[in-house]
C-alpha positions as CSV (number, residue, x, y, z in Angstrom):
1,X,20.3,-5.7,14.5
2,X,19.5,-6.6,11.2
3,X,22.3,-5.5,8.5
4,X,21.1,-3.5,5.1
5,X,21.2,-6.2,2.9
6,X,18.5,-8.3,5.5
7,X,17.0,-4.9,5.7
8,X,16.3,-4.5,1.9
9,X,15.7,-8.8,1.4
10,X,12.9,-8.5,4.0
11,X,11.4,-5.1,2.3
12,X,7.9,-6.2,0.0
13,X,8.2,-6.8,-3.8
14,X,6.3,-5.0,-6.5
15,X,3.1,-6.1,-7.8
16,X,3.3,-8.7,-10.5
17,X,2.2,-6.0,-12.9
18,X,5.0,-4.0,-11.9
19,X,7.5,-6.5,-12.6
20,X,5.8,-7.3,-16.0
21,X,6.3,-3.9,-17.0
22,X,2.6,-3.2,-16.9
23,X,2.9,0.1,-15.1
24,X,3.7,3.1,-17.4
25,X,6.0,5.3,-15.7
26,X,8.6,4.9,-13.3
27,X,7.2,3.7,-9.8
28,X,8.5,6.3,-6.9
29,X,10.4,4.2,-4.3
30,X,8.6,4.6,-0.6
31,X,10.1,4.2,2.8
32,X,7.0,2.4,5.4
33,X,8.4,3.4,9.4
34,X,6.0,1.8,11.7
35,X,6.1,-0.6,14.9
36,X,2.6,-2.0,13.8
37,X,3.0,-4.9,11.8
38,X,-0.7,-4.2,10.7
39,X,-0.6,-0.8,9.6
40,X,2.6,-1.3,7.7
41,X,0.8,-4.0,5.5
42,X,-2.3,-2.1,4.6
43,X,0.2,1.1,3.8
44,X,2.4,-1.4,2.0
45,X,-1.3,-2.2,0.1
46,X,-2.1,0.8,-0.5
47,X,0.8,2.4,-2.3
48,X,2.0,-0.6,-4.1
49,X,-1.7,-0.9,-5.5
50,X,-1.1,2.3,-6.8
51,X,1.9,1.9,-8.5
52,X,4.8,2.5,-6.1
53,X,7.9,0.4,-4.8
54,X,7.9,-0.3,-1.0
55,X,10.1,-0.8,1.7
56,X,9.2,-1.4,5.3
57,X,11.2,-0.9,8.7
58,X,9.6,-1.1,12.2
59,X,12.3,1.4,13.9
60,X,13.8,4.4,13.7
61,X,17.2,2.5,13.5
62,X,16.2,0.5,11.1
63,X,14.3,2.8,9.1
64,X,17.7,5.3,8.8
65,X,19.6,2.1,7.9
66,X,16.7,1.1,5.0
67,X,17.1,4.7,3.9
68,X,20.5,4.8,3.3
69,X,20.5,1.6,1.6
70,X,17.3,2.2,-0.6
71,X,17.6,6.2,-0.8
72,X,13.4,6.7,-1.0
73,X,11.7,9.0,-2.7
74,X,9.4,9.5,0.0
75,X,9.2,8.6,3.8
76,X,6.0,7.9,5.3
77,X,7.3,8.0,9.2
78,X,5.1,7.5,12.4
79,X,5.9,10.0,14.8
80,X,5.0,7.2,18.2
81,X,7.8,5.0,17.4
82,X,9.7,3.5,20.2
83,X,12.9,3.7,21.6
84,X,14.1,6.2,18.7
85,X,11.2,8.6,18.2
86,X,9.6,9.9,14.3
87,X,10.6,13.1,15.3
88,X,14.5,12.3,15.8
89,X,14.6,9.8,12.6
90,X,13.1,13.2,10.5
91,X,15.8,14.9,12.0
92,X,18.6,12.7,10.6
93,X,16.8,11.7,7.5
94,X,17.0,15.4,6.6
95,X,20.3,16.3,7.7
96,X,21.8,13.7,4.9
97,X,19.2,14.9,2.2
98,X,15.9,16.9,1.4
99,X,14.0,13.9,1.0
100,X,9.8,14.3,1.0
101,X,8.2,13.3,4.6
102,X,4.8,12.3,5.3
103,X,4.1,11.7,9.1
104,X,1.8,9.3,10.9
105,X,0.2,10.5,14.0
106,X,-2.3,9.7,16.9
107,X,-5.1,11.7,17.4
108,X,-3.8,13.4,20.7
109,X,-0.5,14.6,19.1
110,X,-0.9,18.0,18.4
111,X,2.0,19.2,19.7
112,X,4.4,16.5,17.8
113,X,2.6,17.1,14.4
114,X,3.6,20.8,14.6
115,X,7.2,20.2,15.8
116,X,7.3,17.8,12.7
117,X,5.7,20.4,10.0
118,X,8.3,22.9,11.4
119,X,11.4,20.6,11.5
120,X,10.3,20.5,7.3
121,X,7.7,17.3,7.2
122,X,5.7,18.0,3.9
123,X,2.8,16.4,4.9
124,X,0.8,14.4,8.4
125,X,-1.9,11.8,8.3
126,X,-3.7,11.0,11.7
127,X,-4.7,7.4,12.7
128,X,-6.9,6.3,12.4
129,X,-6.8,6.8,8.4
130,X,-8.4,6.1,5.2
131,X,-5.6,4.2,2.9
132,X,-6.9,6.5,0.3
133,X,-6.9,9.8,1.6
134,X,-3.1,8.7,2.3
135,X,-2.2,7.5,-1.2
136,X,-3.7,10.7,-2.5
137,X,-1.6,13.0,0.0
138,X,1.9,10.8,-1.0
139,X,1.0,11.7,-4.5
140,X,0.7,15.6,-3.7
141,X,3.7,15.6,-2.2
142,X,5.4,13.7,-5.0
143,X,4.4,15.8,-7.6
144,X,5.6,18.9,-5.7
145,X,8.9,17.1,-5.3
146,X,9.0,16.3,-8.9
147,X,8.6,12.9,-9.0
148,X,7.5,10.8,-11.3
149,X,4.3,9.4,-10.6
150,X,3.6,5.6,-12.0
151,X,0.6,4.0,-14.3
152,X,-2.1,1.7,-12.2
153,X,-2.9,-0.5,-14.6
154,X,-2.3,-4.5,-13.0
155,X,-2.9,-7.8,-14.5
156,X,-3.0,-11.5,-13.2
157,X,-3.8,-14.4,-16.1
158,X,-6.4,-12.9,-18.0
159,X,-7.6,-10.1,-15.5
160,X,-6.4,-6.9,-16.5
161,X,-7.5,-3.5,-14.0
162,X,-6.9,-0.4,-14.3
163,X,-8.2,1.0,-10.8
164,X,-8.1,4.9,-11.8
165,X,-9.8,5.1,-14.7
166,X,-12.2,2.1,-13.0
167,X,-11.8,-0.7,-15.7
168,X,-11.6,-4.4,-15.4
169,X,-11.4,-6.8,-17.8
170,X,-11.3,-10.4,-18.2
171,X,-10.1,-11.9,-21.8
172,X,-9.8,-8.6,-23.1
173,X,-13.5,-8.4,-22.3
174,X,-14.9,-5.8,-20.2
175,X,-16.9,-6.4,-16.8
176,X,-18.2,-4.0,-14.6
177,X,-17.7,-4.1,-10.9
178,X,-18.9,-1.6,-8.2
179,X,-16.4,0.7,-6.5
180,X,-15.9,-1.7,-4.0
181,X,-16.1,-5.0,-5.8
182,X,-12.9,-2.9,-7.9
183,X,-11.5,-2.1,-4.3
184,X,-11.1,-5.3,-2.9
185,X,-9.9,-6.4,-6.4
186,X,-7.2,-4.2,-6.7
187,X,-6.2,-4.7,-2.9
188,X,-5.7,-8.7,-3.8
189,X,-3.8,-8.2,-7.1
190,X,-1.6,-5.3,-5.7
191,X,0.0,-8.1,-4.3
192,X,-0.8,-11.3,-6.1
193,X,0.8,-14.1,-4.6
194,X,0.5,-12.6,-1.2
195,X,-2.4,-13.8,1.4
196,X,-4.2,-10.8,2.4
197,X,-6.0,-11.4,6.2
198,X,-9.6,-10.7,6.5
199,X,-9.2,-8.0,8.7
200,X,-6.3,-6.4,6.9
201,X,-8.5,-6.5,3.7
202,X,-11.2,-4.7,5.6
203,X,-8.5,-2.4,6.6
204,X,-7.3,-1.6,3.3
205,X,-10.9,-1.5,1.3
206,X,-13.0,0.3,4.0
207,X,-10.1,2.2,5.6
208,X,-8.7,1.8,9.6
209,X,-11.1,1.8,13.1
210,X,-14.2,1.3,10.4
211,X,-16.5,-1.6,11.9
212,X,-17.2,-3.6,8.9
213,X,-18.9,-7.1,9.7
214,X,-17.5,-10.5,7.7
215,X,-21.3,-11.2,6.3
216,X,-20.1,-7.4,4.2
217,X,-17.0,-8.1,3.1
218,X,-18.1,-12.5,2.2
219,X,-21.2,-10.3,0.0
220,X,-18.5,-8.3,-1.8
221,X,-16.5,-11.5,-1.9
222,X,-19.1,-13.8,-3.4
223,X,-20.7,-11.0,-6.0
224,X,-16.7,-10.2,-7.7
225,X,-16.2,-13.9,-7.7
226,X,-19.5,-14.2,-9.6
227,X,-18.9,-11.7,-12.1
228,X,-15.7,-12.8,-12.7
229,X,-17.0,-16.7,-13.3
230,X,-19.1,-15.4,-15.6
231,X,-16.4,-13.4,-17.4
232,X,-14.4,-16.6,-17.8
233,X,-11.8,-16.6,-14.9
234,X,-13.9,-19.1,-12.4
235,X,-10.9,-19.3,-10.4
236,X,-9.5,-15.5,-9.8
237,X,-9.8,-15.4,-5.6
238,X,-8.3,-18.5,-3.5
239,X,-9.9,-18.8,0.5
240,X,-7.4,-20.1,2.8
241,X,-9.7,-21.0,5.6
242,X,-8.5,-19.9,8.9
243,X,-5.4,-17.5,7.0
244,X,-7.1,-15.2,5.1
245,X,-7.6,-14.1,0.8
246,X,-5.2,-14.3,-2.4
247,X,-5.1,-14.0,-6.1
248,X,-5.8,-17.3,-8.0
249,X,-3.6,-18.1,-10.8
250,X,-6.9,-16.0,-12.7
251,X,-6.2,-18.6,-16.4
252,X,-9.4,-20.6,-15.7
253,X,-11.4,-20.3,-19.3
């Protein structure tokens, strides 16, 4: 098993905006507990795009060992985990401390989601799930917690977005994008120097088990790449052919 300090080195950075001191409140720190490589990503996505600090474990061993080492703000736990179940992690997780939890569940897991919400779980999400609908319930629970919820705004070279308020700019210059040309933008610079896989894009944008076809999401592709160009910044989203979508260095003028 991994020890804490591997544990918290393999755990996802903050957005470059993050680090540059772009947000403007302090960023809650989040705890990401599932065995699905792919749903932790877009979760990880999700909630750094909107201003928090993640961690990730795959376990509930490993999740109780990131948890003491990063103490969280908020845990979003799957109840389906295996070996050591959501329900048992909760458990412990609340025996050393009243932190908030927000549980993952399948569809047919009635009967867990209600032993969770009575063990003390603040809050469940059922899969398949919009990314935003989850973000949104995280900050509810935060804010009845009484923690303090961070700014959006991101930048990268000369982009600068602020996806609440829904404002992009390029150069100090403002260019408007549709909801989801700012979606898929704000997915990619969550994350800027990550490579974001087709599918895990279409995940995060259009939300999980949505069938969304690649001609859609090249269309949404090529339209924010054009209005960008035109802003200035010809060279804001990189294609890795065969590996998926990234931030460009965004300083072409």
């Amino acid at each position: 098993m991994m020890t804490m300090e591997q544990l918290a080195e393999t755990a996802p950075r903050r957005s470059m905006a993050a680090q540059e001191g772009d947000s403007v409140a302090e960023a809650a720190t989040i705890l990401v507990v599932d065995d699905d490589p792919e749903i932790r990503e877009v979760l990880t996505i999700a909630l750094t795009l909107a201003g928090h600090v993640t961690h990730e474990a795959a376990d509930g061993a490993a999740a109780l060992q990131m948890a003491e080492a990063v103490r969280p703000d908020l845990v979003v736990l799957d109840i389906g985990l295996p070996e050591r179940d959501g329900l048992d992690v909760c458990r412990e997780l609340r025996a050393k401390g009243p932190v908030p939890v927000l549980f993952l569940s399948a569809r047919g897991d009635e009967i867990d989601r209600v032993l969770g919400l009575e063990m003390g779980a603040d809050d469940y999400v059922t899969k398949p799930f919009s990314p935003r609908e989850l973000v949104a319930r995280v900050k509810a629970i935060l804010k009845r917690s009484g923690t303090a919820q961070p700014g959006s705004v991101l930048s990268r070279g000369l982009i600068e977005i602020d996806p609440e308020r829904h404002i992009c700019r390029v150069a100090g210059a403002p260019v408007a994008l549709t909801a989801r040309e700012m979606e898929i933008l704000s997915r990619l610079m969550a994350r800027p120097d990550h490579v974001v896989a087709r599918p895990r894009l279409v995940d995060a944008v259009w939300g999980t088990g949505v069938g969304v076809s690649d001609r859609t999401l090249d269309s949404h592709l090529r339209n924010l790449r054009t209005k960008l160009t035109e802003a200035g910044c010809a060279d804001a989203i990189e294609t890795l052919h065969g590996v998926g979508i990234r931030m460009g260095p965004c300083r072409n003028t």
